[in-house]
VMD Tcl script that builds the backbone (N, CA, C; Angstrom):
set m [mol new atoms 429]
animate dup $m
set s [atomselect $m all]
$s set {name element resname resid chain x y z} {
  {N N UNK 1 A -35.693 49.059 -97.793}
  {CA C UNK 1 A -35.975 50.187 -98.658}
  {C C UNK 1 A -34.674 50.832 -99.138}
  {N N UNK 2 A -33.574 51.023 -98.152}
  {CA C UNK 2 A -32.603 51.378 -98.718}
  {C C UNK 2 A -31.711 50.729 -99.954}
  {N N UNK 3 A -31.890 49.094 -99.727}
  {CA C UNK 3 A -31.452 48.251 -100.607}
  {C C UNK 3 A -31.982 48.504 -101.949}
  {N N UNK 4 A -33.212 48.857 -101.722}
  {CA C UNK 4 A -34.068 49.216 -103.199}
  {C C UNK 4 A -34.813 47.344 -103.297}
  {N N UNK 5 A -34.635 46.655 -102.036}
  {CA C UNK 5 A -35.344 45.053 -102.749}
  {C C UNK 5 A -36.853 45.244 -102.525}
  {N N UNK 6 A -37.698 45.195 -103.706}
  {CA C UNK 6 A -39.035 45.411 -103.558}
  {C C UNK 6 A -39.974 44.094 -103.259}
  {N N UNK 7 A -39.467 42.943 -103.543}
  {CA C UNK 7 A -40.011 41.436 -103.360}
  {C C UNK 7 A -38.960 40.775 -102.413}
  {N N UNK 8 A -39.514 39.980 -101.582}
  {CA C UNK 8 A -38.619 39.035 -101.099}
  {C C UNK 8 A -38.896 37.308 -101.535}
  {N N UNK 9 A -38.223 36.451 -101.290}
  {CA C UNK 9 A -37.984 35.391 -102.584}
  {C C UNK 9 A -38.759 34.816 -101.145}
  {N N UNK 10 A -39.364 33.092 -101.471}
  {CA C UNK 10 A -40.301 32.633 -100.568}
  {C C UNK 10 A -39.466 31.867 -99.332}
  {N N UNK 11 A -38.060 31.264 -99.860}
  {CA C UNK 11 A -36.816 30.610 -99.818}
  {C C UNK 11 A -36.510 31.806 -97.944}
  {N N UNK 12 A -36.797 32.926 -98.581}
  {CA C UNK 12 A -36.462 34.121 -96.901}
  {C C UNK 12 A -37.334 34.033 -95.928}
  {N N UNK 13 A -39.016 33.818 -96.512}
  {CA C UNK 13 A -39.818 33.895 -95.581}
  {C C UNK 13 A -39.739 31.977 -94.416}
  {N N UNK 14 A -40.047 32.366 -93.451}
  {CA C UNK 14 A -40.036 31.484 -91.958}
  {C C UNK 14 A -41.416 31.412 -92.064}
  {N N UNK 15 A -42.018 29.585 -91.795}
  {CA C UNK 15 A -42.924 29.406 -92.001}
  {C C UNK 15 A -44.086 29.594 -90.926}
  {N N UNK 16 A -43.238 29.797 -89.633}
  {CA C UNK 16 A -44.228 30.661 -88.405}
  {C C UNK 16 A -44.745 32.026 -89.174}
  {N N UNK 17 A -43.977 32.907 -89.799}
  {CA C UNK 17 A -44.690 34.357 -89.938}
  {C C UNK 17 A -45.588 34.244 -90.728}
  {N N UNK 18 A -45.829 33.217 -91.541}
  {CA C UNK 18 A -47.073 33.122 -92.795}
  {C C UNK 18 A -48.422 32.952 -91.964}
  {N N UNK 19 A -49.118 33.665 -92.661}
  {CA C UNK 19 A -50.958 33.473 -92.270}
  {C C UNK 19 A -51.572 32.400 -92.461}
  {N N UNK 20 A -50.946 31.544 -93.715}
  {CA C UNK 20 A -51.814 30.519 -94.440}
  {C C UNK 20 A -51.106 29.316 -94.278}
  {N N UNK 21 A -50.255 29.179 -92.963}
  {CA C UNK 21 A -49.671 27.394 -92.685}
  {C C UNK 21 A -50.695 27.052 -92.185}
  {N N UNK 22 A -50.612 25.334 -92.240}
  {CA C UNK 22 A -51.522 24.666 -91.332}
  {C C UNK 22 A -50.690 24.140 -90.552}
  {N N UNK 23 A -51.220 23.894 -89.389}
  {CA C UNK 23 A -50.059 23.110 -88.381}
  {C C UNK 23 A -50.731 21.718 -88.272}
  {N N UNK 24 A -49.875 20.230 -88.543}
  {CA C UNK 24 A -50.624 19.090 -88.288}
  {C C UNK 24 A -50.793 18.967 -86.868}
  {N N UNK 25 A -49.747 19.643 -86.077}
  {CA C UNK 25 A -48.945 18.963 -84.993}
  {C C UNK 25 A -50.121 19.881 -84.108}
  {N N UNK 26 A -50.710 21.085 -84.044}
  {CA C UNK 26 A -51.457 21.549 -83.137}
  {C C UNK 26 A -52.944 22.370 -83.965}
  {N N UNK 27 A -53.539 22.453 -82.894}
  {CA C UNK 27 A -54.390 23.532 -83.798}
  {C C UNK 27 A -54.492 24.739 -83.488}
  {N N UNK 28 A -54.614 25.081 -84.385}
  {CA C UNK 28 A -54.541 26.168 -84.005}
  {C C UNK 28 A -55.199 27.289 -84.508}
  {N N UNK 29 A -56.571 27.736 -83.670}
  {CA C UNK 29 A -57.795 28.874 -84.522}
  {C C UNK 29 A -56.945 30.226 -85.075}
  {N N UNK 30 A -57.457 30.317 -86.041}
  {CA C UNK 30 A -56.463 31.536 -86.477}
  {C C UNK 30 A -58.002 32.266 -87.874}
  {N N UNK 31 A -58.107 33.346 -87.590}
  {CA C UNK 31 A -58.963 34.055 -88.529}
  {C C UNK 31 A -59.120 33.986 -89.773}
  {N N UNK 32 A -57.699 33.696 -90.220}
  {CA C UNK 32 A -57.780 33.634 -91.459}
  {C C UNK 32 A -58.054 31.850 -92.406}
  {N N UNK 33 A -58.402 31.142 -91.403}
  {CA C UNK 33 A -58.954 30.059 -92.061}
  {C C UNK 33 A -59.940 29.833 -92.595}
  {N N UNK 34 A -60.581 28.650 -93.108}
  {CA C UNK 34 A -61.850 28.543 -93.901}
  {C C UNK 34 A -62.855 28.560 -92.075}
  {N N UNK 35 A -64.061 28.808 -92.736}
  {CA C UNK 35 A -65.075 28.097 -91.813}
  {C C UNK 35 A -65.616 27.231 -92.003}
  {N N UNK 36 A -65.328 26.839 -93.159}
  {CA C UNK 36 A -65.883 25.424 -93.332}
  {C C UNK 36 A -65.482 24.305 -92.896}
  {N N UNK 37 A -64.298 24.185 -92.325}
  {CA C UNK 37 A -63.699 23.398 -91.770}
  {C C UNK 37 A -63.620 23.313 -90.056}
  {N N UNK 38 A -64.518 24.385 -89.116}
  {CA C UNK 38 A -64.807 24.219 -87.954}
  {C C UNK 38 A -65.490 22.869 -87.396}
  {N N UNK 39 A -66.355 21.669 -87.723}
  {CA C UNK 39 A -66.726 20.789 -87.437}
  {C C UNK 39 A -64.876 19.970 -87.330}
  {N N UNK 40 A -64.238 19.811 -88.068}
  {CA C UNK 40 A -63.146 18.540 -88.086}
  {C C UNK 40 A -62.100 19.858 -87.003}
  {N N UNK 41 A -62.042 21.029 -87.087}
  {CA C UNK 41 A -61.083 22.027 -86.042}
  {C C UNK 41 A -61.753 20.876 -84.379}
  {N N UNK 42 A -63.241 21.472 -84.536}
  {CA C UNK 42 A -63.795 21.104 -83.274}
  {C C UNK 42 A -63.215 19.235 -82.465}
  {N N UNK 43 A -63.208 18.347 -83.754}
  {CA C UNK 43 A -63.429 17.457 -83.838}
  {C C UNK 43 A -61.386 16.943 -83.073}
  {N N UNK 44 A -60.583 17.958 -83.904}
  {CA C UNK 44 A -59.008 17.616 -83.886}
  {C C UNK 44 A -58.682 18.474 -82.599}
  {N N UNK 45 A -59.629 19.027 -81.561}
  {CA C UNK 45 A -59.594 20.120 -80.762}
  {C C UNK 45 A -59.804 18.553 -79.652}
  {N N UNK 46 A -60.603 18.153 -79.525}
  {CA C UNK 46 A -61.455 16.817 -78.698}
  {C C UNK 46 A -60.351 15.846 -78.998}
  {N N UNK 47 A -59.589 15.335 -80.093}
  {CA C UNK 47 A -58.614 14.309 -79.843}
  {C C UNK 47 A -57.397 14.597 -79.363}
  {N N UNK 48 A -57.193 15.675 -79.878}
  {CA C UNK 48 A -55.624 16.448 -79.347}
  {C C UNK 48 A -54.875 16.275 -78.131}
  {N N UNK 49 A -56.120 16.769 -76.758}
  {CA C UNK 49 A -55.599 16.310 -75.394}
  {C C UNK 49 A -55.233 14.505 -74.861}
  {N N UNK 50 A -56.492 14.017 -75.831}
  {CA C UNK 50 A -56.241 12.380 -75.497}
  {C C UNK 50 A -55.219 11.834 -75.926}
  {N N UNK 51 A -54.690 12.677 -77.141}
  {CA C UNK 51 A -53.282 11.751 -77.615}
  {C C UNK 51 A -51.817 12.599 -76.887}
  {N N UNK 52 A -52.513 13.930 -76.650}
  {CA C UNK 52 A -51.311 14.016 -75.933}
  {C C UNK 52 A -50.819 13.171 -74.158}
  {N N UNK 53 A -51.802 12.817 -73.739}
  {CA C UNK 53 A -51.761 11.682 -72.848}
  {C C UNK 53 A -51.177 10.501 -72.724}
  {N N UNK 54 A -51.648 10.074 -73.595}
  {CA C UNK 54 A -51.306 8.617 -74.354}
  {C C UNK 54 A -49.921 8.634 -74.502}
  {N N UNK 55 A -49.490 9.657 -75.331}
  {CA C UNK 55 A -48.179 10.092 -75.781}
  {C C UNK 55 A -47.075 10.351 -74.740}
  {N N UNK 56 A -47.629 10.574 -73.631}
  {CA C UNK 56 A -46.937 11.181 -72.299}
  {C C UNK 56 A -46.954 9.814 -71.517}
  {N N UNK 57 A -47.842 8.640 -71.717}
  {CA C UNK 57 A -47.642 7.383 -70.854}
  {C C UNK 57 A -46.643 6.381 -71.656}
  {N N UNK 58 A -46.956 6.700 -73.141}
  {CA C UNK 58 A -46.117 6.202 -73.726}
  {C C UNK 58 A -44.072 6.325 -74.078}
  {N N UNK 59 A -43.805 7.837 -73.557}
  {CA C UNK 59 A -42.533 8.486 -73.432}
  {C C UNK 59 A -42.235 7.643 -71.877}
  {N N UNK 60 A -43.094 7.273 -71.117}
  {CA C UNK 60 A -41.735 6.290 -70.074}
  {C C UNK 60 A -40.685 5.777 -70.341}
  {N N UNK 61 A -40.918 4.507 -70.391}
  {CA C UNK 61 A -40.075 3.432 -70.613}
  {C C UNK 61 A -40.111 3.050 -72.497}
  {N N UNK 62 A -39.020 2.186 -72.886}
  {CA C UNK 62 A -38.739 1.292 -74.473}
  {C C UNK 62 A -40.231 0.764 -74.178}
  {N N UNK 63 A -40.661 -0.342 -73.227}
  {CA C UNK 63 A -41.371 -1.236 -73.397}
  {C C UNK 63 A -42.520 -0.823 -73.488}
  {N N UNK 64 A -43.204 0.443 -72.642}
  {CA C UNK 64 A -44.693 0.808 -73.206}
  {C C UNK 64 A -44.584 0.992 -74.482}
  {N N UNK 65 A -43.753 2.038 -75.194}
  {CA C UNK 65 A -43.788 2.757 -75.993}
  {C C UNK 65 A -43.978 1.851 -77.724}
  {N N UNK 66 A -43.235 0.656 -77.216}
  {CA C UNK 66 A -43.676 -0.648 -78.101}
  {C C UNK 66 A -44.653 -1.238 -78.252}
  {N N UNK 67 A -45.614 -1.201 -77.023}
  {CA C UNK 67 A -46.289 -1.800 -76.859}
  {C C UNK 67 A -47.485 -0.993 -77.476}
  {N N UNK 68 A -47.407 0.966 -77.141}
  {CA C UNK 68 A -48.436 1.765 -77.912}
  {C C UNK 68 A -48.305 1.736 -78.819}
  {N N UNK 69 A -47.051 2.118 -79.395}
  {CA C UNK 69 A -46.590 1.490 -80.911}
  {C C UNK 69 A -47.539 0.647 -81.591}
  {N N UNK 70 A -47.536 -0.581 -81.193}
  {CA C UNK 70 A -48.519 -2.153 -81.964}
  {C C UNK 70 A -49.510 -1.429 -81.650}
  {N N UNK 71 A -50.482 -0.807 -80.700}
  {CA C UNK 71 A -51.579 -0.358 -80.190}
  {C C UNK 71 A -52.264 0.444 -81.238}
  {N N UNK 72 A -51.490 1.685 -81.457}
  {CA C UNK 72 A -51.406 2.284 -82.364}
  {C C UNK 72 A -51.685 2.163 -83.921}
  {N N UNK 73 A -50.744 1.086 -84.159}
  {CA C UNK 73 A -50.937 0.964 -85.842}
  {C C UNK 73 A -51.969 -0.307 -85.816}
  {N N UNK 74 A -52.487 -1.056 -84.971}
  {CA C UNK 74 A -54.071 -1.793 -84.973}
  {C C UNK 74 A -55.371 -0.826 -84.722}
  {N N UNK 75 A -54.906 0.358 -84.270}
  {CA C UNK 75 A -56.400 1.055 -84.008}
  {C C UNK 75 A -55.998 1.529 -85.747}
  {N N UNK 76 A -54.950 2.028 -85.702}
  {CA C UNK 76 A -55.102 2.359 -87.183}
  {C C UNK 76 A -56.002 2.168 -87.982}
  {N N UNK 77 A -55.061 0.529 -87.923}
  {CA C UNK 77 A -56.089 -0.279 -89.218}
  {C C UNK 77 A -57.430 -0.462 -89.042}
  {N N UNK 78 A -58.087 -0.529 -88.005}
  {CA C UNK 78 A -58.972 -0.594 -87.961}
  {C C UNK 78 A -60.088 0.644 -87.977}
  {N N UNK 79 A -59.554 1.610 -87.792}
  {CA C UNK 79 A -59.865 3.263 -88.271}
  {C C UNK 79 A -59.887 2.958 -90.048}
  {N N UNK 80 A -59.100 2.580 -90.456}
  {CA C UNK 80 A -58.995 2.817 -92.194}
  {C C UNK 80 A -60.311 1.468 -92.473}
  {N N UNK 81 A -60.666 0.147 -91.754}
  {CA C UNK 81 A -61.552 -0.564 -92.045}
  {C C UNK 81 A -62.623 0.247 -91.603}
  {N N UNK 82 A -63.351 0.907 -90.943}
  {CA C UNK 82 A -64.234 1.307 -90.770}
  {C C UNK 82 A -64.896 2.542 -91.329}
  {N N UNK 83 A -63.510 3.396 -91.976}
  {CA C UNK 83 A -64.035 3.968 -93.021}
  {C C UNK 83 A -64.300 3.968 -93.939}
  {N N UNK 84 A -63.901 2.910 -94.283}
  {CA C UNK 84 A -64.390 2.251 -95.800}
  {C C UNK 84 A -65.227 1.700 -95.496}
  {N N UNK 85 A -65.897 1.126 -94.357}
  {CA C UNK 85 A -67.617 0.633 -94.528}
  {C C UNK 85 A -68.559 1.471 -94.257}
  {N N UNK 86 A -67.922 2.807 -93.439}
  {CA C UNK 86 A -68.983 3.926 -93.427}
  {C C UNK 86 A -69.077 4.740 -94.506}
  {N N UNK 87 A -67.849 4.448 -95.638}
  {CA C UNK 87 A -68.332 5.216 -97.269}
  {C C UNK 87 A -69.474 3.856 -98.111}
  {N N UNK 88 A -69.076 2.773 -97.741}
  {CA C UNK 88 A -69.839 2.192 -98.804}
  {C C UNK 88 A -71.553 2.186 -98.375}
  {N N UNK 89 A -71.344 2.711 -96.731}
  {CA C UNK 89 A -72.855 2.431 -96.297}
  {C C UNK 89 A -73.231 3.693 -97.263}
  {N N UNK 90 A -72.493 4.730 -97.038}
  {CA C UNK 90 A -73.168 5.672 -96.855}
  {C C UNK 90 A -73.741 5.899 -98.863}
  {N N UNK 91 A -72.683 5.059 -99.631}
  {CA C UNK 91 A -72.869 5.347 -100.988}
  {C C UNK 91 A -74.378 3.984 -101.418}
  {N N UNK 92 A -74.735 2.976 -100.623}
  {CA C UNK 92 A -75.876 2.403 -100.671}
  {C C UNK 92 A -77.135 2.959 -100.261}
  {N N UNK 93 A -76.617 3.678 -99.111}
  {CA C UNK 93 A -77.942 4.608 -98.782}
  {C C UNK 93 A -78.324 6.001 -99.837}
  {N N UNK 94 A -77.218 6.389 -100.892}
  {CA C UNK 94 A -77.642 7.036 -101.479}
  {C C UNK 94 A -78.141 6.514 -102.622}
  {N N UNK 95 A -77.690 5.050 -103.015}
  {CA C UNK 95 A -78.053 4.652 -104.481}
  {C C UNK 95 A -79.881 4.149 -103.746}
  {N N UNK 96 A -80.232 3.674 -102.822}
  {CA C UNK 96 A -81.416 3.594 -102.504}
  {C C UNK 96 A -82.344 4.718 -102.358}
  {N N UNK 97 A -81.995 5.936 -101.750}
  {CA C UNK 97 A -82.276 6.810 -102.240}
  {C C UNK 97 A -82.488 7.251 -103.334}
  {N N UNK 98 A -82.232 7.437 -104.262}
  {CA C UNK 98 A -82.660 7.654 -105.762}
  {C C UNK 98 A -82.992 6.542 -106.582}
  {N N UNK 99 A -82.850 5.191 -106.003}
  {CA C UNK 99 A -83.949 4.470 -106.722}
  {C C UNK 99 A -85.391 4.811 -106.668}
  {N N UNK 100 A -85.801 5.440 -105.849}
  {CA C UNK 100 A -87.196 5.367 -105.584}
  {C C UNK 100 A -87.723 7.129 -105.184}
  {N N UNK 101 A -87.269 7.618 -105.976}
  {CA C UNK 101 A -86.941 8.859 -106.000}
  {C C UNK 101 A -88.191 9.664 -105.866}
  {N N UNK 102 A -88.704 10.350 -105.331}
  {CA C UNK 102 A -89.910 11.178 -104.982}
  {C C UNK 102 A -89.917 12.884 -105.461}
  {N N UNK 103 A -91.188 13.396 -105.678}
  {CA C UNK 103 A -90.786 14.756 -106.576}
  {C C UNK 103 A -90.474 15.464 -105.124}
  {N N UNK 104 A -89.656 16.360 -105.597}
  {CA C UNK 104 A -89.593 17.547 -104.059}
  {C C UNK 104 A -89.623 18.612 -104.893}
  {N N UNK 105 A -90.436 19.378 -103.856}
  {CA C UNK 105 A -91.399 20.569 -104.424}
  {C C UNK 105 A -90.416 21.644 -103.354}
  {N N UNK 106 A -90.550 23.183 -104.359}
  {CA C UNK 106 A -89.787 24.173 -103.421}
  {C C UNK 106 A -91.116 24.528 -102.792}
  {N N UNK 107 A -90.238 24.688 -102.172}
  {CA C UNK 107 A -90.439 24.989 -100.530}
  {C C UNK 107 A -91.270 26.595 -100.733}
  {N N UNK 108 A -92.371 26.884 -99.848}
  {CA C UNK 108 A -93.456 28.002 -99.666}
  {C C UNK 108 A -92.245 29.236 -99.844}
  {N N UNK 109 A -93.007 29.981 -100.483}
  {CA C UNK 109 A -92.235 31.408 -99.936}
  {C C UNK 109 A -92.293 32.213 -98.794}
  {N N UNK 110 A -91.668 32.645 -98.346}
  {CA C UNK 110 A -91.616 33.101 -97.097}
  {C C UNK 110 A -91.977 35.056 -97.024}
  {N N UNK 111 A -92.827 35.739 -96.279}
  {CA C UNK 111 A -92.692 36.496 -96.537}
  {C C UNK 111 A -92.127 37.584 -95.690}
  {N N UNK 112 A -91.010 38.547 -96.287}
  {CA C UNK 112 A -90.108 38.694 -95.242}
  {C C UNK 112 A -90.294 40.188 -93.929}
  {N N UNK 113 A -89.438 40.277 -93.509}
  {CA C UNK 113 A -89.602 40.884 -92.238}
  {C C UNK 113 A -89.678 42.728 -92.821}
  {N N UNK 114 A -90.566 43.211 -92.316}
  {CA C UNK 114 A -90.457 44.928 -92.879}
  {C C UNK 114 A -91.421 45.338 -93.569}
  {N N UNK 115 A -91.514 46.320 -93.572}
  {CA C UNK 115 A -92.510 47.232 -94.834}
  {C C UNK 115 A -92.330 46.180 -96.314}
  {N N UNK 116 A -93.737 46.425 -96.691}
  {CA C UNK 116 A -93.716 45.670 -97.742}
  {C C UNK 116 A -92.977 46.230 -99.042}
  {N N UNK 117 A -92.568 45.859 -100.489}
  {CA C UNK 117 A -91.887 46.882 -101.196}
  {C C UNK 117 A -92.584 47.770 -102.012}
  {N N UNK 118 A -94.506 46.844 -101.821}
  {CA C UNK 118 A -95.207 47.833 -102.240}
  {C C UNK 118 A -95.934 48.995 -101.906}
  {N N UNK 119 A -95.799 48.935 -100.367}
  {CA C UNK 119 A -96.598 49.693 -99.674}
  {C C UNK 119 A -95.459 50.829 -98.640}
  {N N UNK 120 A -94.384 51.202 -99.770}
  {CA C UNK 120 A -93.541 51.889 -99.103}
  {C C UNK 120 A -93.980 53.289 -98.900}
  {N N UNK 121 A -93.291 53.947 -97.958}
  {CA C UNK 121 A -93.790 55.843 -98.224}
  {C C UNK 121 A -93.592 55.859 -99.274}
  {N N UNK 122 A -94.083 57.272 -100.023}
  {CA C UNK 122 A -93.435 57.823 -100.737}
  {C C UNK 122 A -93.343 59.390 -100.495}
  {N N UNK 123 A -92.895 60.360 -101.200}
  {CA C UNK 123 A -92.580 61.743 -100.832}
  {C C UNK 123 A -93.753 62.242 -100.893}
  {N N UNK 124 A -94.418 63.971 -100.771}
  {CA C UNK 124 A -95.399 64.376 -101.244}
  {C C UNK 124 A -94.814 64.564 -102.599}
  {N N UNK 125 A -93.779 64.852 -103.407}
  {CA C UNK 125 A -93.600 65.421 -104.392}
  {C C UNK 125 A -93.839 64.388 -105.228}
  {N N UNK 126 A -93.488 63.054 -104.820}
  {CA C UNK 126 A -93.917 61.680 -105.753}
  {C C UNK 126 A -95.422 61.141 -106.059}
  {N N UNK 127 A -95.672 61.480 -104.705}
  {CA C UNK 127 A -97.587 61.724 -104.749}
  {C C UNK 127 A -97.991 62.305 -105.808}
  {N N UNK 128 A -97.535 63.836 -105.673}
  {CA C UNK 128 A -98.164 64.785 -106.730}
  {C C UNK 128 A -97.867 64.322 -108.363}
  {N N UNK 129 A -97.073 64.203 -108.543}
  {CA C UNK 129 A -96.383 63.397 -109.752}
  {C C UNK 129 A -97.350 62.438 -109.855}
  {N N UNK 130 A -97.481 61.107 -109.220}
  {CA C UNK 130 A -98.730 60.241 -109.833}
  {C C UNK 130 A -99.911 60.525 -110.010}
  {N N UNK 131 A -100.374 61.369 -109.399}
  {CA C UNK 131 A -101.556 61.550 -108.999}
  {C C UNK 131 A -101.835 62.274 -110.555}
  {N N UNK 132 A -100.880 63.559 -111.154}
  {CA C UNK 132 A -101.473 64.339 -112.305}
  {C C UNK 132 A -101.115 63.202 -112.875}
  {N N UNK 133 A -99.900 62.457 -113.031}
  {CA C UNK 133 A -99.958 61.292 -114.151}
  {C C UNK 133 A -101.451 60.436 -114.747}
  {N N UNK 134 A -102.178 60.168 -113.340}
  {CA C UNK 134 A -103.159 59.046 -113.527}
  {C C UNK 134 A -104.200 60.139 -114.025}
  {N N UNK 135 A -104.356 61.523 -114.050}
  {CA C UNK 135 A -105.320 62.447 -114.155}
  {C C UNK 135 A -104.718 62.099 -115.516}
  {N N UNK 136 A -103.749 62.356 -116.189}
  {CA C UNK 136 A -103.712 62.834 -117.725}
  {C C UNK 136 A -104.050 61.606 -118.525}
  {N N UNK 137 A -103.300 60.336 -117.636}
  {CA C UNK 137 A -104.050 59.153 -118.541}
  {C C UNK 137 A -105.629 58.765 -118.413}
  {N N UNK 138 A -106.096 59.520 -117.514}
  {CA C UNK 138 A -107.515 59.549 -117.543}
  {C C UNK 138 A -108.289 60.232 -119.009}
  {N N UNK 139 A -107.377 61.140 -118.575}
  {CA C UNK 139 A -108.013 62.463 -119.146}
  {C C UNK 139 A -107.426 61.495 -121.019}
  {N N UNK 140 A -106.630 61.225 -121.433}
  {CA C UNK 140 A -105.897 60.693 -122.841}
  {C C UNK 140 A -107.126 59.348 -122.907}
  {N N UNK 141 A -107.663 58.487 -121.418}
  {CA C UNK 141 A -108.483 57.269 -121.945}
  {C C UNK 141 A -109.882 57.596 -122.104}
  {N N UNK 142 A -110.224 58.867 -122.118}
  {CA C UNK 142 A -112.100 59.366 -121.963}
  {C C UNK 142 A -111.735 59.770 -123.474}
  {N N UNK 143 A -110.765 60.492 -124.282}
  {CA C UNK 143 A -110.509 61.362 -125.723}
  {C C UNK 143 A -110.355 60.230 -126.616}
}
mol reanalyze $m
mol bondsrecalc $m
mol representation Tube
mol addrep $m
């Protein structure tokens, strides 16, 4: 404040103090994330400890670490083959799906919890008010 600098350039800010990093390396729940993304949090929460294991048998010796190494980039590949047959299943099961396409009807209405919106109180003063109302249009539909 004394400087008079009213912005600071992004080049100053440290990428720990920001709200909106992602960390690959851990996870880490933090409030200000999406929620839509809690299933794959949950999911990178469940692999996290197993690879840090792995990772810890593998830091022994040169020779494991070669050996997880090859281990490693074959589960790979075979992670990247299997997702490509669980997209193409999954894009056959949708083109079969809409071949044979069926009407879908909405769904019942539901009716909800509380006083109804027609059968609310009303004041006495709102009473009195309808009540001469329906008298005068009486009285305007007999003339």
């Amino acid at each position: 404040m004394r400087m008079k600098v009213i912005e600071v350039s992004k080049s100053n800010i440290m990428d720990r103090w920001r709200k909106d990093i992602k960390r690959g390396y851990q996870s880490i729940s933090n409030i200000y994330d999406d929620y839509d993304y809690s299933g794959k949090r949950l999911r990178y929460n469940t692999l996290s400890p197993l690879m840090q294991e792995v990772q810890q048998f593998g830091a022994e010796s040169d020779e494991i670490c070669s050996v997880l190494v090859e281990i490693m980039k074959n589960t790979k590949e075979k992670l990247i083959i299997a997702m490509e047959n669980v997209q193409a299943r999954a894009e056959q099961l949708e083109e079969a799906s809409t071949s044979g396409a069926k009407a879908i009807h909405s769904s019942l209405k539901v009716r909800t919890k509380g006083r109804p919106p027609t059968k609310r109180k009303q004041p006495k003063v709102e009473q009195i008010v309808n009540k001469s109302l329906a008298k005068a249009q009486k009285k305007l539909g007999v003339l």
